[in-house]
C-alpha positions in Angstrom: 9.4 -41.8 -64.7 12.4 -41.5 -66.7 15.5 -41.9 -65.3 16.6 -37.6 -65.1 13.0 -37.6 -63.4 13.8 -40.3 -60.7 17.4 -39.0 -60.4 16.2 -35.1 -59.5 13.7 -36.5 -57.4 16.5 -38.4 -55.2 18.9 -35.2 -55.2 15.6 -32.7 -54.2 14.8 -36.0 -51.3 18.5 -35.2 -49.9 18.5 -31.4 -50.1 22.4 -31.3 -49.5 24.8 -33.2 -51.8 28.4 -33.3 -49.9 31.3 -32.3 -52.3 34.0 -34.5 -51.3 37.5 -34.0 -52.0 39.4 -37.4 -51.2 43.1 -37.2 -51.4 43.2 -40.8 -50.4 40.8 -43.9 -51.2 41.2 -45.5 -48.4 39.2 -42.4 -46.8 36.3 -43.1 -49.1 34.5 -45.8 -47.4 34.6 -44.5 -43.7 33.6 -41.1 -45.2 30.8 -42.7 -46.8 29.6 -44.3 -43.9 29.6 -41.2 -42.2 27.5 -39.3 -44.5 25.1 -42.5 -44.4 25.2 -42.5 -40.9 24.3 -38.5 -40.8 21.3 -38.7 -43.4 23.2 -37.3 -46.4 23.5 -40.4 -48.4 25.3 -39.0 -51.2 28.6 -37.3 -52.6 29.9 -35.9 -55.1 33.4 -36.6 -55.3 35.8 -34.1 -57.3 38.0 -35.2 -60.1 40.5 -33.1 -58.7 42.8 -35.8 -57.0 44.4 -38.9 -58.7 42.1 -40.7 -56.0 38.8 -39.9 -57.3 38.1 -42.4 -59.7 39.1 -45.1 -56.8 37.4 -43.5 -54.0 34.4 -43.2 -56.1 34.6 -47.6 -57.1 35.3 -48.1 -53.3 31.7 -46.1 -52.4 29.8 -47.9 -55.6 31.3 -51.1 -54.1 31.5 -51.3 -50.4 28.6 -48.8 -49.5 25.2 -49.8 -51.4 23.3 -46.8 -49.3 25.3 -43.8 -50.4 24.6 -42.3 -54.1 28.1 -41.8 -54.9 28.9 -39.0 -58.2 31.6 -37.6 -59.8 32.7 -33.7 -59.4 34.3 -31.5 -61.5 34.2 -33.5 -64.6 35.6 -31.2 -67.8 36.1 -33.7 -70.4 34.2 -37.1 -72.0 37.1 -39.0 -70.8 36.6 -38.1 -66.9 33.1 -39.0 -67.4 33.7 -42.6 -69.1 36.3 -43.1 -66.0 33.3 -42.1 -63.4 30.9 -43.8 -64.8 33.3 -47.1 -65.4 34.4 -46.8 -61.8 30.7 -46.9 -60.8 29.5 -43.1 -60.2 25.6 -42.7 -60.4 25.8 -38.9 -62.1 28.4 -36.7 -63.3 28.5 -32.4 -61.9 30.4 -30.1 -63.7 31.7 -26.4 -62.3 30.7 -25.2 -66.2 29.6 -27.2 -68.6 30.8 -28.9 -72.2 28.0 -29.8 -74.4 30.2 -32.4 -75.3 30.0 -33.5 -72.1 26.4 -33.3 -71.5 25.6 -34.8 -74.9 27.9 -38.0 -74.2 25.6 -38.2 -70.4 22.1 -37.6 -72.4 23.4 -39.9 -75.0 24.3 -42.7 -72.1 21.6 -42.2 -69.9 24.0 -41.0 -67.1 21.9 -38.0 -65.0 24.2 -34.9 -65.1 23.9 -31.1 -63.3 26.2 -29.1 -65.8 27.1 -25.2 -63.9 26.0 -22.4 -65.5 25.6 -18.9 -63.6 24.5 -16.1 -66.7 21.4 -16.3 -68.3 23.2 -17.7 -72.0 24.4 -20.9 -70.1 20.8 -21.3 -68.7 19.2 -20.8 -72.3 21.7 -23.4 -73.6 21.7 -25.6 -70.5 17.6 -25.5 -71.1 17.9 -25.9 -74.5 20.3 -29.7 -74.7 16.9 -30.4 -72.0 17.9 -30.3 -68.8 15.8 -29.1 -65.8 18.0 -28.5 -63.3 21.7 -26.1 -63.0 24.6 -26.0 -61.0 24.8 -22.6 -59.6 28.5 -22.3 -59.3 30.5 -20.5 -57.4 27.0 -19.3 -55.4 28.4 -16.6 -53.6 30.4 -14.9 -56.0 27.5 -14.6 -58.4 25.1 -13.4 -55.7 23.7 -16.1 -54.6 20.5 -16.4 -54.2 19.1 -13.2 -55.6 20.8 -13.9 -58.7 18.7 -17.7 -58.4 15.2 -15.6 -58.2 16.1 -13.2 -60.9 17.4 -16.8 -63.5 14.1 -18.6 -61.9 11.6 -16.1 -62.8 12.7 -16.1 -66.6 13.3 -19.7 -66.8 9.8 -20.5 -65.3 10.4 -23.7 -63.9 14.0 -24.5 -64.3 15.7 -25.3 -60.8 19.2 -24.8 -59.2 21.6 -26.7 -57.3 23.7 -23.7 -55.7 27.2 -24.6 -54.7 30.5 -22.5 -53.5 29.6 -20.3 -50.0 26.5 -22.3 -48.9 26.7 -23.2 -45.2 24.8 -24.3 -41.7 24.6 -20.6 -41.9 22.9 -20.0 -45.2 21.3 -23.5 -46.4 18.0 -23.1 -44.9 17.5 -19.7 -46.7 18.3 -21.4 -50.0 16.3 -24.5 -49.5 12.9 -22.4 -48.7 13.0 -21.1 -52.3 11.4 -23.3 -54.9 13.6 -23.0 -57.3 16.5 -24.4 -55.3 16.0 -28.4 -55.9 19.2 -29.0 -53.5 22.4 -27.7 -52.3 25.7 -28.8 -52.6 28.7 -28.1 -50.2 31.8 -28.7 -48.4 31.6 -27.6 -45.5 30.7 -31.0 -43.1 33.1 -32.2 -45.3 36.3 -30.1 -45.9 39.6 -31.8 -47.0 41.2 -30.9 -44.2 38.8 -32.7 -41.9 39.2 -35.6 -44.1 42.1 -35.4 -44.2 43.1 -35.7 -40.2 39.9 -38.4 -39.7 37.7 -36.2 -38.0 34.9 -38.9 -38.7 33.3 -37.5 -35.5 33.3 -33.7 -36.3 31.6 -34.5 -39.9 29.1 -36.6 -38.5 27.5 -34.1 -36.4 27.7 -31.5 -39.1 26.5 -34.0 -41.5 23.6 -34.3 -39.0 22.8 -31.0 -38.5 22.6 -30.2 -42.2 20.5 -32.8 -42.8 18.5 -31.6 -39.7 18.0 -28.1 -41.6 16.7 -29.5 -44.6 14.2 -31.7 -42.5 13.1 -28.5 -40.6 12.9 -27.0 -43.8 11.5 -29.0 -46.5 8.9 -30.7 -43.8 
């Protein structure tokens, strides 16, 4: 099994991949204990703060069980400082073939976005199986999925942007949908006022629908 293989297999295993936006490391551990704790072992943490690359060493470090990632990664440089810092795969809202090249080229997995039929065909093309469907709900969601998946016979999705509690069981009873990801057990706000309680039970209910789901 070569290391995309085993990677896809542990993001289809979770079903949901948290996106976490951490505004201060310090945050990153008890978070990551949470989402542990709540059967989502994993996040993707945005480059979007000065705290990522931190928060991102502190999970690598200090919590073995989580498979902590980097988010929003634009440029070669943001994915050297993830993968330095200790983050297991790189996501991206579009995608850079530079980018993707430098991840193929270092054996780091990566889900580059790509929502129209050309980014599929080129995402396909540099060999990888699975896309980033992002932002979901603004580019129709999952009928748009089925109309990419019955071209690309075999080629999977990871829709992100408007999936919910609401919504995630839908997505997750379609083949082509290898996981989800999403804020919403996770949102900055909560975060950001330690509601450690309030994400663990969504944490748990998500990972309840993709056990009712998947089973």
């Amino acid at each position: 099994m070569s290391y995309m293989d085993s990677f896809y297999e542990n993001v289809e295993k979770m079903g949901v991949v948290p996106v976490v936006v951490l505004d201060k490391a310090e945050d990153a551990k008890p978070l990551a204990e949470v989402l542990v704790e709540g059967g989502l072992p994993s996040a993707e943490v945005t480059f979007r703060t000065d705290a990522a690359a931190e928060s991102i060493k502190i999970m690598a470090d200090e919590c073995p069980d989580i498979m902590a990632g980097a988010g929003t990664v634009l440029t070669v440089e943001q994915a050297k400082r993830a993968v330095d810092a200790g983050a297991k795969f790189i996501v991206s809202p579009g995608y850079n073939m530079d980018v993707v090249e430098w991840c193929l080229d270092n054996k780091v997995p990566t889900i580059p976005a790509g929502v129209t039929p050309t980014e599929v065909t080129a995402l396909v093309n540099a060999g990888l199986e699975v896309t980033k469907f992002f932002p979901a709900a603004q580019y129709g969601g999952l009928a748009t999925i089925k109309a990419l998946a019955s071209v690309f016979v075999g080629h999977r999705f990871m829709p992100t942007g408007g999936v919910n509690a609401q919504n995630l069981a839908a997505y997750l009873a379609d083949p082509a949908i290898i996981a989800c990801g999403g804020t919403w057990m996770v949102k900055p706000q909560m975060i950001r006022e330690h509601r450690f309680d309030e994400m663990l039970a969504l944490t748990k209910e998500a990972a309840e629908i993709v056990r009712s789901t998947r089973a």
